[in-house]
N, C-alpha and C positions, 0 to 999 in steps of 0.2 A: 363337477364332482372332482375333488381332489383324489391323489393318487391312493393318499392315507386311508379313503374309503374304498378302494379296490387293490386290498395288497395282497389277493392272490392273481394280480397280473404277470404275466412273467412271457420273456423270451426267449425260443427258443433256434440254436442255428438254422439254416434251410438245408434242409436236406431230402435224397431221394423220397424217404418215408414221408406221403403224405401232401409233399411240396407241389407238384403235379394236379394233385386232385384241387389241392386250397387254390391254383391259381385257375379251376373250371370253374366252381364255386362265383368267385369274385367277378367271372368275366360274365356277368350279364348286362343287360341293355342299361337296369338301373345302377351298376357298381361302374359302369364305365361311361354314364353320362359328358361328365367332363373331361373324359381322357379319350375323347375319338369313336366310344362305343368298343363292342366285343371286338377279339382277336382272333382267328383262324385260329383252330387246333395245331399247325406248324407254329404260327408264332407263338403260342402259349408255349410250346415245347422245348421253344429255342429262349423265351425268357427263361425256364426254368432252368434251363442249362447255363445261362448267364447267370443266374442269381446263384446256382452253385462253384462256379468257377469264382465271386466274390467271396467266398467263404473260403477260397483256398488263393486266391493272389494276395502276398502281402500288402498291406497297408491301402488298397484302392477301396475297403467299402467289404457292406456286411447286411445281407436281407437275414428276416429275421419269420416265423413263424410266431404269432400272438396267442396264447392261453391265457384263460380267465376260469378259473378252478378246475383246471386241467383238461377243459374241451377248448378245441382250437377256435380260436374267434376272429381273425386276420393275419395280415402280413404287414412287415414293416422292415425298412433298411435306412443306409445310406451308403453313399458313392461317391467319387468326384466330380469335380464337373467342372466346365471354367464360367466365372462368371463376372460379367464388367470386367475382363481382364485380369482376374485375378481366381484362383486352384481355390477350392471351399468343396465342404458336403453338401450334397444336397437328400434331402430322407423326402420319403412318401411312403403312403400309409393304404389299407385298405381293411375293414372290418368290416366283418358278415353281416346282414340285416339282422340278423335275431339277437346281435350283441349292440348294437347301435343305441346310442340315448343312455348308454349306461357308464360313460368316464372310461373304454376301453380305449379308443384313440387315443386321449389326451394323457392316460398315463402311458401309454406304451410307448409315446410320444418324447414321453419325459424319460422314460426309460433308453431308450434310440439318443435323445442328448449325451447321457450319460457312456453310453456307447460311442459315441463321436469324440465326445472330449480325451476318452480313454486310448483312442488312438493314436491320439497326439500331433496328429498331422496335417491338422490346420486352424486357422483360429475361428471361424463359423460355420452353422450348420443353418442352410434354406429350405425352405419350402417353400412352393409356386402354386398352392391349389386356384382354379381357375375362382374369378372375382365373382359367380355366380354362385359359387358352392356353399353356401354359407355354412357348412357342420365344418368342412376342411379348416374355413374360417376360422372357427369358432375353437377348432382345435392347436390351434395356432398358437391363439392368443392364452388358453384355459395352460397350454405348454410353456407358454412363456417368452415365445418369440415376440419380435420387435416388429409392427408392420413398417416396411420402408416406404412403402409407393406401392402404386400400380407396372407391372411391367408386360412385354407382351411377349411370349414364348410359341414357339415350336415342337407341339408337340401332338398326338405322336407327328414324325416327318409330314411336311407337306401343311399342317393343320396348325396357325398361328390363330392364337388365343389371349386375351388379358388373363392375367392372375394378379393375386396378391406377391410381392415380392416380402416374405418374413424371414428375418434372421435372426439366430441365437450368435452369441456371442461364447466361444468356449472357452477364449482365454482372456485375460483383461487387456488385452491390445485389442 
């Protein structure tokens, strides 16, 4: 589904209101298949407190709050990261089961690009969703990213995984 057919998707900063609960929501056995499974109530707390503290250090990255006709439907950012040796964004994404199947990923996705590019602070923006996932896949590609390869990451700590290595290109270098 192109973005053009869902353009009351929209982002919005992370903030106290609401930030908290979206990331109770998300954290279930099936929204964190591929990322390790659920988080302790501390560590959802200490994410949220990181995802806010990106909305106010300059220039490192920006989580975002997803609406889709103004009920909240996921989350979505990016951040730094080092990667191959080289400072790039990396975004990741999560949408509610009830909004799933419906082109919210992939526009919010495109959206979050747009977000990256505008920051100006580097020339690509990744995403790793693990090689099993096939909707992350799938949003990847409907976004516009480039698959590179397969690569294998860490994540959460301790939990190495294959993913898809995708990148956007924000600037023409």
């Amino acid at each position: 589904m192109e973005l053009s057919e869902q353009p009351d998707i929209r982002l919005h900063p992370w903030s106290d209101e609401g930030g908290l609960a979206l990331l109770a929501r998300l954290n279930t056995p099936g929204m964190t298949e591929h990322l390790g499974g659920p988080e302790t109530p501390e560590k959802l707390a200490d994410r949220h407190r990181r995802y806010l503290r990106l909305g106010q250090a300059d220039g490192e990255g920006r989580m975002f709050r997803i609406t889709l006709g103004g009920e909240t439907a996921g989350a979505i950012g990016f951040w730094e990261t080092t990667w191959q040796g080289e400072t790039v964004w990396e975004t990741g994404w999560g949408v509610l089961p009830e909004f799933q199947g419906r082109g919210v990923a992939a526009g919010a996705a495109r959206l979050i690009i747009a977000e990256a590019r505008a920051a100006g602070r580097h020339a690509a923006l990744h995403a790793f969703p693990a090689t099993g996932h096939g909707a992350s896949n799938g949003v990847c590609r409907k976004a516009g990213f480039a698959l590179r390869g397969e690569a294998v990451i860490e994540y959460p700590k301790g939990n190495w995984h294959p993913c898809g290595d995708w990148r956007y290109a924000l600037t023409g270098a």
